[in-house]
C-alpha positions as CSV (number, residue, x, y, z in Angstrom):
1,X,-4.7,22.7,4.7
2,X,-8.3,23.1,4.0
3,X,-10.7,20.8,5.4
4,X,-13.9,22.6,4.7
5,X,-17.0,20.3,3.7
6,X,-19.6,20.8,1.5
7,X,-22.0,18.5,3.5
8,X,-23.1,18.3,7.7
9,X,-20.5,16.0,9.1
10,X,-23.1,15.5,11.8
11,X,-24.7,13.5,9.4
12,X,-21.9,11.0,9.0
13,X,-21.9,10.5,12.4
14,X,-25.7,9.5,12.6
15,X,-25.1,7.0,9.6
16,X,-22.3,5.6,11.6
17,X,-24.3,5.4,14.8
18,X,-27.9,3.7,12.7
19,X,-25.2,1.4,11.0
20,X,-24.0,0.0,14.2
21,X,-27.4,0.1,15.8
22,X,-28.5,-2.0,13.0
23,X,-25.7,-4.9,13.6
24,X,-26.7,-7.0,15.4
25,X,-29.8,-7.7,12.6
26,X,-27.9,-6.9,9.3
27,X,-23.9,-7.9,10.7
28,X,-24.2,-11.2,8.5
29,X,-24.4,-9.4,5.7
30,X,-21.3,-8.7,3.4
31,X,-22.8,-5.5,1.8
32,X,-23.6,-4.2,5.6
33,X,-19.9,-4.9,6.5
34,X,-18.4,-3.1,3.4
35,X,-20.8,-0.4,4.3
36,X,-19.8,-0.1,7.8
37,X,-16.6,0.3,6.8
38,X,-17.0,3.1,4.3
39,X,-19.2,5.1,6.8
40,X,-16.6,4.0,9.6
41,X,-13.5,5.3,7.2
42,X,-15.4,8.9,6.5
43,X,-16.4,9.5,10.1
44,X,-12.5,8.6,11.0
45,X,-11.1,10.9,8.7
46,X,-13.6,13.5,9.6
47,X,-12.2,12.8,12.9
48,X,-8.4,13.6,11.8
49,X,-9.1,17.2,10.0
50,X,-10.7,17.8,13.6
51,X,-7.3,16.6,15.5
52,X,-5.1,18.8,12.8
53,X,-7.2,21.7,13.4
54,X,-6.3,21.1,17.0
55,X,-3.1,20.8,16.5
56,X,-2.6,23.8,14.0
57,X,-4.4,26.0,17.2
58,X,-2.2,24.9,19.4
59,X,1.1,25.3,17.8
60,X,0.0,28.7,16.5
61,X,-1.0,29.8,20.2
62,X,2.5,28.3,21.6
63,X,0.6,25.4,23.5
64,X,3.3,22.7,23.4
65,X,1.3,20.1,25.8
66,X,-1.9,20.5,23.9
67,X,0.3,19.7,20.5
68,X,1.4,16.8,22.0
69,X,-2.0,15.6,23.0
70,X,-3.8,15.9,20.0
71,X,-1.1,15.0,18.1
72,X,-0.4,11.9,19.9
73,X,-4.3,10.8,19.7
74,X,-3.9,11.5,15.9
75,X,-0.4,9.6,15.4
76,X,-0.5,6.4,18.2
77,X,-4.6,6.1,18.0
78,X,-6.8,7.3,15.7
79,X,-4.5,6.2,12.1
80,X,-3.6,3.4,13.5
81,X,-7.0,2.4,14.4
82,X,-8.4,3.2,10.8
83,X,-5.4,1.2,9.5
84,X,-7.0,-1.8,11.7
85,X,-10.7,-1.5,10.4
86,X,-9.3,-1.1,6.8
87,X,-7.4,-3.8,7.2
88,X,-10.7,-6.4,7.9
89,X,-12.2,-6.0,4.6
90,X,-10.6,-7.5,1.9
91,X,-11.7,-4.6,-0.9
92,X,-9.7,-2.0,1.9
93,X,-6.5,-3.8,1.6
94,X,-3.5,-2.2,0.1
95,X,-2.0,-5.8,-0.6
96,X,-5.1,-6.5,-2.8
97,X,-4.5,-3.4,-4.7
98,X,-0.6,-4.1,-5.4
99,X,-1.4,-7.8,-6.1
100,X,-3.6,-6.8,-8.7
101,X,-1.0,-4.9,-10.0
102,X,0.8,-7.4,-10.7
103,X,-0.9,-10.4,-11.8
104,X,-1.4,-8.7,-15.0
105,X,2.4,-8.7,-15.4
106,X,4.1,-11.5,-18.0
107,X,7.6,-11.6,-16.8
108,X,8.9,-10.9,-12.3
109,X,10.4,-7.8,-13.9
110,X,7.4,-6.5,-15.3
111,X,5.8,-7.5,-12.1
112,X,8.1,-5.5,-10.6
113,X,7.4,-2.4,-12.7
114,X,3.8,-2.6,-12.4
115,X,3.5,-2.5,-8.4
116,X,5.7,0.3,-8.5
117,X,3.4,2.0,-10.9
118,X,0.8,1.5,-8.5
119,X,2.0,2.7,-5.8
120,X,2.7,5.6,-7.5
121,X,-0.9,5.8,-8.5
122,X,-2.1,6.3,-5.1
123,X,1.0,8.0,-3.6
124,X,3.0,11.1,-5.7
125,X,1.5,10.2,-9.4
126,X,4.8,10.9,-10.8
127,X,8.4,10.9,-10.1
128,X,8.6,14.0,-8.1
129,X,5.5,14.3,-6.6
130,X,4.0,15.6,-10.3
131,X,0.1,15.4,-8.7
132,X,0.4,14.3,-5.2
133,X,-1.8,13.0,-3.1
134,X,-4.0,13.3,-6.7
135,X,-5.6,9.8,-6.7
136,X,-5.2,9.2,-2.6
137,X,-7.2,6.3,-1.2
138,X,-7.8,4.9,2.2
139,X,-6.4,1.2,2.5
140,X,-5.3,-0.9,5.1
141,X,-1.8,-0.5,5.3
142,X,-1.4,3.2,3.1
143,X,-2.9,4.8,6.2
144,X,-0.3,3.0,8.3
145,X,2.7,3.5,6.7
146,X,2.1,6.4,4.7
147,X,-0.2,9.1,6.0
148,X,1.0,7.3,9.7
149,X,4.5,8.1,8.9
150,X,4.0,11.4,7.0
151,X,1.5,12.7,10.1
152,X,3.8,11.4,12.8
153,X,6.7,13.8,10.5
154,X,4.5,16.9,10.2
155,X,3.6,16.4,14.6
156,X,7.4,15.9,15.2
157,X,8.4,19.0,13.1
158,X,5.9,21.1,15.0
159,X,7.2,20.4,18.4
160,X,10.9,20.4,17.5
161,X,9.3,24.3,16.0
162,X,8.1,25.2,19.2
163,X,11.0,23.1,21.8
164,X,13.6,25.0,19.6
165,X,11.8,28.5,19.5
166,X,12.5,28.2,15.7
167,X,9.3,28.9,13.3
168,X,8.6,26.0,11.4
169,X,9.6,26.0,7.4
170,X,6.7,24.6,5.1
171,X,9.5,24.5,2.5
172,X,12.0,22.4,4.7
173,X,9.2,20.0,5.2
174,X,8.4,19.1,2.2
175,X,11.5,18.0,1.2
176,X,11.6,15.7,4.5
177,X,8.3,14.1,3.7
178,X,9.4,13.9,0.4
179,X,11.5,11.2,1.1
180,X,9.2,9.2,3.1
181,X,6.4,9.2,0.2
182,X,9.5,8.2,-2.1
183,X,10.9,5.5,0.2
184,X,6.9,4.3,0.0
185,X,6.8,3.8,-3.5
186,X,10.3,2.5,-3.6
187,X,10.0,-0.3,-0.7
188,X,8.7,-3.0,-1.7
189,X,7.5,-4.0,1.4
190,X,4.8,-6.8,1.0
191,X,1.1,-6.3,2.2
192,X,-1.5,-8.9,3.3
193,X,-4.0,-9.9,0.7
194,X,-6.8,-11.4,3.0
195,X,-8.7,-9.7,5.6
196,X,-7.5,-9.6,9.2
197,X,-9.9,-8.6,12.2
198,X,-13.7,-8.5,13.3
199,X,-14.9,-5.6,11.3
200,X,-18.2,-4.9,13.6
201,X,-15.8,-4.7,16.8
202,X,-13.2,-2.7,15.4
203,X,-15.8,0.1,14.1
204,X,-17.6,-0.2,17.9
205,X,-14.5,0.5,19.4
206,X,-14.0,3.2,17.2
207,X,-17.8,4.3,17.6
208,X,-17.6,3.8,21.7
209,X,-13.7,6.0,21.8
210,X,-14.9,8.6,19.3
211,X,-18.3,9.3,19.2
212,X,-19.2,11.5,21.7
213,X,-16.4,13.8,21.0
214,X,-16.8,13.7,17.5
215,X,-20.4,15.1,18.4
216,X,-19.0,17.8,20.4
217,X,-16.3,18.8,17.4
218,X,-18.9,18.8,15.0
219,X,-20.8,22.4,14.5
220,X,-24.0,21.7,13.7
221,X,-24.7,18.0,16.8
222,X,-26.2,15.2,16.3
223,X,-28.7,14.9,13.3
């Protein structure tokens, strides 16, 4: 995939570092906190086109342990995490989003009808997949059990590729994930609808794990 930018991710990172410098004054505040999190959310995702970029370099140059180590950072850390910071602010919550959904609804069936629809929405945007990934959105609990599960597939495929000798088949994938964004939609599983978590620690840790290699990934350092 591509993951070019058309701005200096370098600059993220500074925002992210001047936001948490700033806490301890401004942490109160609930526009701070959503803030944080937005700048916390876009350095993490930087942070995972760096860790597929590793892992695209290492399966393409037959390096099976380094696959495994970036791909385990990406799959068992780093998605996980960002499902934990999401997760402490109630306008990052999946649940919200599905609730919503349905408390428009006149009748449980409707209900019913309506969360689907929105999980479509953010999901495949159509029965097969029709725009996918069109309207994608970073929630607590869509990172999780979404792009978690559909990462941890892509990581998996890649090692069985190289442990088997076989080359891996773009086509073959994408039927597999298929059925995990399907089963998504179709689950029904319910989501929290109030915040859980300290949003200021869970963006340090991030900020105190990540930071100075996110510095070293990025071209252009610090700002």
């Amino acid at each position: 995939m591509d993951t070019e930018l058309w701005y200096n991710a370098s600059d993220v990172y500074e925002a992210w570092r001047l936001l948490l410098s700033a806490s301890a004054e401004l942490g109160s505040s609930p526009t701070f906190r959503y803030d944080l999190v937005d700048v916390t959310r876009q350095a993490a995702q930087q942070l995972v086109s760096d860790y597929y970029l590793s892992i695209r370099r290492a399966f393409q140059s037959h390096a099976l342990p380094e696959l495994l180590t970036a791909g385990g950072v990406l799959v068992y850390d780093l998605l996980p995490e960002l499902d934990s910071l999401l997760s402490s602010h109630s306008l990052f919550l999946l649940g919200r989003w599905l609730e919503g959904a349905r408390a428009v609804a006149t009748s449980d069936r409707e209900a019913e009808q309506y969360e689907l629809n929105a999980r479509n929405q953010v999901t495949l945007w159509g029965p097969s997949g029709n725009i996918l990934d069109y309207a994608n959105k970073q929630l607590g609990g869509l990172v999780l059990d979404y792009y978690g599960v559909r990462w941890s597939l892509f990581v998996s495929a890649l090692v069985e590729s190289l442990n088997s000798g076989s080359p891996f088949h773009q086509d073959q994938f994408n039927q597999a994930v298929f059925q995990v964004e399907r089963g998504f939609v179709y689950n029904k599983k319910r989501y929290p609808v109030v915040p859980a978590g300290d949003t200021l620690e869970i963006s340090r840790k991030l900020f105190l794990k990540y930071y100075p290699s996110a510095l070293r990934r990025s071209p252009a350092g610090p700002a």
